[in-house]
C-alpha positions as CSV (number, residue, x, y, z in Angstrom):
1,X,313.9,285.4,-36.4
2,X,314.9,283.2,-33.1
3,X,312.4,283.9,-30.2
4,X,313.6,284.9,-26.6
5,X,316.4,284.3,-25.1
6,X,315.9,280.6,-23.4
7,X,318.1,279.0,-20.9
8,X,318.8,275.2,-22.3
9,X,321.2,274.1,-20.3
10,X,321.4,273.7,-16.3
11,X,324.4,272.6,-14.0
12,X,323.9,270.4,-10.8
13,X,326.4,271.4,-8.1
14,X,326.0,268.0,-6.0
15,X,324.4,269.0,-2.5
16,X,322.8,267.1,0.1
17,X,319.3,266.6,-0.8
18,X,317.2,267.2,-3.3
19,X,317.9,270.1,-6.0
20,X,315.2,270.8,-8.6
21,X,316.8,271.4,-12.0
22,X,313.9,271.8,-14.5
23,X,310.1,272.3,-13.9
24,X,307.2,273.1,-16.7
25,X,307.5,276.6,-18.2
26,X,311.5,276.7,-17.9
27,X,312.9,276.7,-22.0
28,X,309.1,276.2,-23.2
29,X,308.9,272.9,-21.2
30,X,305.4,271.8,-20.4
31,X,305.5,268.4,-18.8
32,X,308.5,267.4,-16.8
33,X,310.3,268.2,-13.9
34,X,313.4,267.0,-13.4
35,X,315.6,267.1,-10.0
36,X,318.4,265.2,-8.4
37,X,318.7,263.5,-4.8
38,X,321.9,263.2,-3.2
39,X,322.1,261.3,0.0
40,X,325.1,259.8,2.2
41,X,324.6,256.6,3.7
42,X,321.9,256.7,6.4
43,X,320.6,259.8,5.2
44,X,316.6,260.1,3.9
45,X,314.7,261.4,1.2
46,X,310.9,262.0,1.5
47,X,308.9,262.0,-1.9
48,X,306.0,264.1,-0.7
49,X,302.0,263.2,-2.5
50,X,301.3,265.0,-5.6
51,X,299.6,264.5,-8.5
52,X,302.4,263.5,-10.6
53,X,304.3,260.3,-12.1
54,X,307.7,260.1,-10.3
55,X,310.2,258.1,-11.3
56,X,313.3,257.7,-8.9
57,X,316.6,256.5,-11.5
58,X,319.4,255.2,-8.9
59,X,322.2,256.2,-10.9
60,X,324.7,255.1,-7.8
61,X,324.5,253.8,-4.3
62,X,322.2,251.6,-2.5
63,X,319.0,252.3,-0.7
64,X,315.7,250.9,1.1
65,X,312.4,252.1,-0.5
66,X,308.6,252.0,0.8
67,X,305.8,253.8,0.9
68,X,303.1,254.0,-2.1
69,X,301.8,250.2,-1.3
70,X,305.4,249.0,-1.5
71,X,306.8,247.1,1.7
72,X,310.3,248.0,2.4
73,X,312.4,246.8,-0.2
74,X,316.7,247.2,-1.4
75,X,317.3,248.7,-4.5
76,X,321.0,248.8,-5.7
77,X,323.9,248.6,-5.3
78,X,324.7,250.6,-8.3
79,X,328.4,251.5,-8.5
80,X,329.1,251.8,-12.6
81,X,326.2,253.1,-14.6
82,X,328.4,252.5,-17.5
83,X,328.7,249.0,-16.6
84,X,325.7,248.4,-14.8
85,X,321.8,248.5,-15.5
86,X,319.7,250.7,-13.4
87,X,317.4,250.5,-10.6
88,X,313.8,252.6,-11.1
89,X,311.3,253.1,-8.4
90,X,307.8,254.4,-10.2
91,X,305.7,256.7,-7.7
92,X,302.2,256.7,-8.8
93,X,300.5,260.1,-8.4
94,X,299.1,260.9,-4.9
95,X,301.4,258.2,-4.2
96,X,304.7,258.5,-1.4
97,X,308.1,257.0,-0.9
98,X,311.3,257.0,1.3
99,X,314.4,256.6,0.1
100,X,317.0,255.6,3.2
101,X,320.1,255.4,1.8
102,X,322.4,252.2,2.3
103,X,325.5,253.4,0.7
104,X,326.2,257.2,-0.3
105,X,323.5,257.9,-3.0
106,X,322.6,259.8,-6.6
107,X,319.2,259.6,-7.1
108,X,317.3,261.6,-10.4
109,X,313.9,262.6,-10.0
110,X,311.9,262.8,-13.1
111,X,307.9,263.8,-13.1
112,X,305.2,264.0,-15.1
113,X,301.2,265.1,-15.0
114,X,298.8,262.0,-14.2
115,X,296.4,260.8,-12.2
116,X,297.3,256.8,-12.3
117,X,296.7,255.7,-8.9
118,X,298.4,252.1,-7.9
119,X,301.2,250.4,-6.0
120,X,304.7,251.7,-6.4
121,X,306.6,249.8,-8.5
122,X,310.3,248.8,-8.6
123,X,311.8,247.9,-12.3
124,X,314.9,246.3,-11.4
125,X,318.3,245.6,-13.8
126,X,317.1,242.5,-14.9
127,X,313.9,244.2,-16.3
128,X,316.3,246.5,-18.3
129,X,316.3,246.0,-22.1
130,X,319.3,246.9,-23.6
131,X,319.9,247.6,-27.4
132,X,322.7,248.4,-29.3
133,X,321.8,251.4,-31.9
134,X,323.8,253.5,-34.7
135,X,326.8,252.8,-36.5
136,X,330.4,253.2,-36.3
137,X,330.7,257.2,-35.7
138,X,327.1,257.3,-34.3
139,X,327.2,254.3,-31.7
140,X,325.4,254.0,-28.6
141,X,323.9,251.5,-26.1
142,X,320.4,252.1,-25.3
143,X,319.1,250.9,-22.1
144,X,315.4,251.3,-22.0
145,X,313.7,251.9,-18.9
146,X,310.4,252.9,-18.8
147,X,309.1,252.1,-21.5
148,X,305.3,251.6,-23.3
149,X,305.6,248.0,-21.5
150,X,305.2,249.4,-18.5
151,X,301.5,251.2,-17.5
152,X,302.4,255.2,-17.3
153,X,300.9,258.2,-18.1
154,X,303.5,260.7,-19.7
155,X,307.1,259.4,-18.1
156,X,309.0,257.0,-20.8
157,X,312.4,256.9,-20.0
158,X,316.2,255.3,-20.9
159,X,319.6,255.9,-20.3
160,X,322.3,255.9,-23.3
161,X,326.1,255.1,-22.9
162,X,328.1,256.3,-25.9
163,X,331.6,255.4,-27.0
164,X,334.1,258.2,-27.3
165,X,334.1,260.0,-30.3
166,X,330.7,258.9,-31.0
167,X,327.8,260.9,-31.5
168,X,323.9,259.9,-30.7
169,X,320.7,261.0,-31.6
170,X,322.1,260.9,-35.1
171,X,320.8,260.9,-37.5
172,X,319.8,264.0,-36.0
173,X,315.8,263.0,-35.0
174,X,313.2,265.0,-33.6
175,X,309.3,264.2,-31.8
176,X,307.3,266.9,-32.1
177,X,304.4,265.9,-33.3
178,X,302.1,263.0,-33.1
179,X,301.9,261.4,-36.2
180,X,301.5,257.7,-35.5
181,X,302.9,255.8,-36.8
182,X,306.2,257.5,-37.6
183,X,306.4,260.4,-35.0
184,X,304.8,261.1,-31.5
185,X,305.1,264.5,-29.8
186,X,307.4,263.9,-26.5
187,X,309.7,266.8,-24.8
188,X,312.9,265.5,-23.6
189,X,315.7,266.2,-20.7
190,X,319.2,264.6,-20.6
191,X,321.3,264.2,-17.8
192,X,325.0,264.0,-18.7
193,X,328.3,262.2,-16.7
194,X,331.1,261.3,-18.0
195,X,333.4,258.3,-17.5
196,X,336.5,261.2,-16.4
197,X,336.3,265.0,-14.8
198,X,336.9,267.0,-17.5
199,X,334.7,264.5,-20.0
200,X,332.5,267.1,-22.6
201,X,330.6,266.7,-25.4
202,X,328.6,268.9,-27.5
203,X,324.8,269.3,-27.9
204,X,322.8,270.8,-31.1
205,X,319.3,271.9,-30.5
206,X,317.4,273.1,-33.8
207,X,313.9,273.2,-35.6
208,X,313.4,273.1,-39.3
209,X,312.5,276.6,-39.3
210,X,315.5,277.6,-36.7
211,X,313.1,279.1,-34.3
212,X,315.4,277.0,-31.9
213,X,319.4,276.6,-33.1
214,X,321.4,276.2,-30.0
215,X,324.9,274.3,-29.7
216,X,325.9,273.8,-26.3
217,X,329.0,272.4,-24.8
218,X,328.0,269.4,-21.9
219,X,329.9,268.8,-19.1
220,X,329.7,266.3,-15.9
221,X,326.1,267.2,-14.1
222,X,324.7,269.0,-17.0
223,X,321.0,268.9,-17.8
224,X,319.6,269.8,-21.3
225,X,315.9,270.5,-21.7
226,X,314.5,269.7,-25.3
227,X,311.4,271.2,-25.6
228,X,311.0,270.3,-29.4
229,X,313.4,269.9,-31.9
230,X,316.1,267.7,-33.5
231,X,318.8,267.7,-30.9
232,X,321.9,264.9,-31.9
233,X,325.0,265.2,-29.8
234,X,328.9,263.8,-29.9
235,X,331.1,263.1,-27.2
236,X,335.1,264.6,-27.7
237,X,337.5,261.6,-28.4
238,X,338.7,259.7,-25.2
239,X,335.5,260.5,-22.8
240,X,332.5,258.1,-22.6
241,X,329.6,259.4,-22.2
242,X,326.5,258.2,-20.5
243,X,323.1,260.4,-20.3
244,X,319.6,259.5,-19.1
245,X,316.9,260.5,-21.1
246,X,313.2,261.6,-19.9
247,X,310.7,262.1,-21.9
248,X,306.9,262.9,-21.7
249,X,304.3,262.9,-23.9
250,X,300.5,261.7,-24.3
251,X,301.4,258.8,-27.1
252,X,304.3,256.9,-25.6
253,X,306.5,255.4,-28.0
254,X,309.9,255.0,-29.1
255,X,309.0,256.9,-32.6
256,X,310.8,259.6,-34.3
257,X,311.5,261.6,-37.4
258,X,315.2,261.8,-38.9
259,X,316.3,265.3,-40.4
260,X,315.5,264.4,-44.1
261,X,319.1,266.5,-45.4
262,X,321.0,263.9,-42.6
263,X,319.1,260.7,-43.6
264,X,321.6,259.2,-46.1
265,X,324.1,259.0,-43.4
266,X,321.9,255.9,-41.5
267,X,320.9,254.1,-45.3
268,X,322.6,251.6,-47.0
């Protein structure tokens, strides 16, 4: 029998500012918190001290940074995040930053637990690994962000740009549990655009026992919270897709366990 009803899915409506769009507790989260920045040029954005990770994803426009150790420095421009690789500002906990924005801004917010003090650090394009996973029907670039590489407590984080008529996370995989060296136990948020207006795709959310079976239709500004599960999802036939990917967990690692029924597809 499935469990309460849980909201999965969230909608930005782009606004001026900050707007918090997932927190612990919301769809059995317990780790991240997830928000997004807007900001037109000249206008600031104050990340106040707390004792979380915070890692600031410029997903377009251009900005100064400081605070947290960090002299003021540029980060951006960012015009194409299907073309381009992203900028990252890491706020260490108790940690602050400004954002002043250069050119009219998205920024994501994405937060964790920890209580790694240290300088803020800025992971720039050039610092962005980018692989190329799947096969035809299940393509996608992976750029990877924050990754094991780079001294975090929870945060480890990517963005994915998938072809039309593609699907990701496919085979359908899940991280749920840590079982090194084959699975670690991370929850996960993606944050969807699309390369036109009326882009979609389609999202599946499910456990092996279908405590969880959810299949939700993504749109531009979506946000799906993954608390546990397999969750693979397609793009419709002449949209790209791009998402950023969060996810938080003790063991960070780019591990995960395939569905065993959709294995075969990946084999040979």
């Amino acid at each position: 029998m499935k469990g309460p009803m849980m909201n999965y899915r969230v909608v930005w409506k782009p606004t001026a500012g900050f707007t918090s769009l997932a927190k612990p507790g919301d769809a059995g989260m317990k780790h991240l918190s997830f928000g997004m920045v807007a900001l037109a040029a000249g206008q600031k954005y104050g990340l106040p001290q707390s004792d979380q990770e915070t890692a600031l994803v410029l997903l377009k426009g251009a900005a100064l940074v400081s605070g947290g150790g960090l002299d003021l420095q540029a980060i951006g421009p960012r015009a194409d995040f299907f073309a381009e690789k992203p900028w990252t500002v890491l706020v260490r906990a108790q940690g602050e930053c400004e954002v002043e924005a250069t050119a009219d801004c998205e920024i994501a917010v994405c937060q964790a637990p920890s209580t790694r003090a240290g300088q803020t650090l800025v992971i720039s394009p050039e610092n962005v690994k980018e692989i190329s996973l799947g096969k035809p029907g299940f393509q996608r670039r992976a750029l990877m962000i924050l990754t094991e590489e780079v001294p975090a407590d929870y945060l480890f984080i990517g963005e994915a740009i998938v072809p039309p008529a593609n699907w990701a996370s496919f085979p359908p995989h899940r991280h749920d549990v840590d079982e090194l060296p084959d699975e670690v136990d991370m929850e996960e948020i993606y944050y969807f655009r699309f390369d036109r207006p009326h882009g979609f795709g389609i999202q599946k959310i499910y456990t092996d026992n279908r405590s969880i079976d959810e299949t939700l239709t993504v749109e531009d500004h979506h946000t799906v919270l993954i608390p546990e599960g397999y969750h693979p999802v397609c793009t419709a036939p002449g949209y790209s897709m791009y998402y950023l990917w969060v996810m938080a967990g003790k063991n960070r690692r780019f591990l995960s366990r395939q569905d065993p029924d959709h294995r075969w597809v990946a084999q040979g």
